[in-house]
Each structure stands twice: as structure tokens, then as C-alpha cells.
C-alpha positions in Angstrom: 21.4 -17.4 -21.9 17.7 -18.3 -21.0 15.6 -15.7 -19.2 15.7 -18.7 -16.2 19.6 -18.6 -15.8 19.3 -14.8 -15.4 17.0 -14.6 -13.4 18.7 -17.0 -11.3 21.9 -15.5 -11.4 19.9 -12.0 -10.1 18.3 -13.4 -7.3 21.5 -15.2 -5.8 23.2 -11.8 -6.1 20.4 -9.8 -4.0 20.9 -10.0 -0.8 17.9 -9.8 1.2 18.2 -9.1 5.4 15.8 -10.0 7.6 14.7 -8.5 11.0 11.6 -8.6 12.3 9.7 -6.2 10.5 12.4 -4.6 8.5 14.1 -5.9 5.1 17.1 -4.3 3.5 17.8 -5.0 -0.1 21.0 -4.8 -1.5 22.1 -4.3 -5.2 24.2 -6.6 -7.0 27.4 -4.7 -5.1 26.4 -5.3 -1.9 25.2 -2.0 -1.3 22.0 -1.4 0.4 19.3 0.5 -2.0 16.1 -0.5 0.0 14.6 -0.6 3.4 11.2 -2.1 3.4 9.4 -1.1 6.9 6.4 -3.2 8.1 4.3 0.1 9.4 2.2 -1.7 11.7 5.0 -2.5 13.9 6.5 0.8 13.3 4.5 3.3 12.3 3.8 5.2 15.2 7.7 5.6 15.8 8.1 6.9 12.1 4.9 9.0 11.8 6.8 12.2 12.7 9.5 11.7 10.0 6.3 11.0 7.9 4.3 14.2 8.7 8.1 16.2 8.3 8.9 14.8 4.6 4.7 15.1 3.8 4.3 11.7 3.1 1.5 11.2 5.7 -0.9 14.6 5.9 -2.9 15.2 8.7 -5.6 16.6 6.8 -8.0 14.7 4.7 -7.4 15.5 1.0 -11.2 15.1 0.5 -13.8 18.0 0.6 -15.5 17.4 4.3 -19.0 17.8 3.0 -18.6 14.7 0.4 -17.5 12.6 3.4 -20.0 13.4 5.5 -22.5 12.5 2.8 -20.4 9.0 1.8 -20.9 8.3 5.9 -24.6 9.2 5.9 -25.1 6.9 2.6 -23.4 4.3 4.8 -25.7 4.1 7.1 -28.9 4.0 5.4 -30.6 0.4 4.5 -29.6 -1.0 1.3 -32.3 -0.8 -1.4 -33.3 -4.1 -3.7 -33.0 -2.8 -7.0 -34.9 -4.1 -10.1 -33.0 -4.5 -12.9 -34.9 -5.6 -15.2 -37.1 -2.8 -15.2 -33.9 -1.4 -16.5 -33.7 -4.1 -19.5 -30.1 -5.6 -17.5 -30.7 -9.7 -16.9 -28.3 -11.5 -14.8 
């Protein structure tokens, strides 16, 4: 059997639902394994089962002060940088 027939075969057998914003997949027995959620429509309704099962944190895993230097790096002018003073040609 060539890799094209079997991968044929496995797609016809996955079911895939549609509704706006939400796809289920289904194994080969019909039954469903996946839910795919489009978070921008609804991640606000979710976001409490989120925070419950610690998938989304409220907290920033990132030490504040680093951040606040990233942000204050952002803001300063970009700098023209020679570099072949460094030996590096482009």
C-alpha cells in the first residue's frame, strides 16, 4: 500500500465538525478526541476555566525588573551600528 492510499484512507475516516469557531475531531471510531477553540471568539468565556486548570497565570513569569528594562530599551532611538569596524561585511 503507498503512503498516498493511507493517507487517504485516514483522512476520509476523520471526521472533522465545523461551527464557527469550534472544530471537533473524531478518531477513526467516531469518537470525539479533539476540540479545537478559536480563543479570540471565546476566550473571555473560557478564561476562568483557564485560570482554574493554570493554563493561563495571571502573573508574569518574568522578573519585573527585566521587563521594565526590555520596555525602556524599547523606547530609546535605534543606534546605526558599524560593522565593519567589527571585521563583519554584508
Amino acid at each position: 500500500m503507498t503512503s498516498e492510499i493511507i493517507i487517504t484512507k485516514f483522512v476520509t475516516k476523520l471526521k472533522v465538525m465545523e461551527t464557527t469557531g469550534i472544530f471537533i475531531e473524531h478518531n477513526a471510531k467516531g469518537i470525539p478526541t479533539f476540540a479545537r477553540i478559536d480563543l479570540e471568539k471565546y476566550g473571555e468565556k473560557l478564561k476562568d476555566f483557564f485560570i482554574s486548570e493554570g493554563i493561563i497565570v495571571n502573573e508574569s513569569p518574568y522578573d519585573p525588573e527585566f521587563v521594565a528594562k526590555i520596555r525602556r530599551a524599547e523606547k530609546q532611538p535605534s543606534r546605526k551600528v558599524d560593522l565593519k569596524k567589527y571585521g563583519i561585511s554584508i
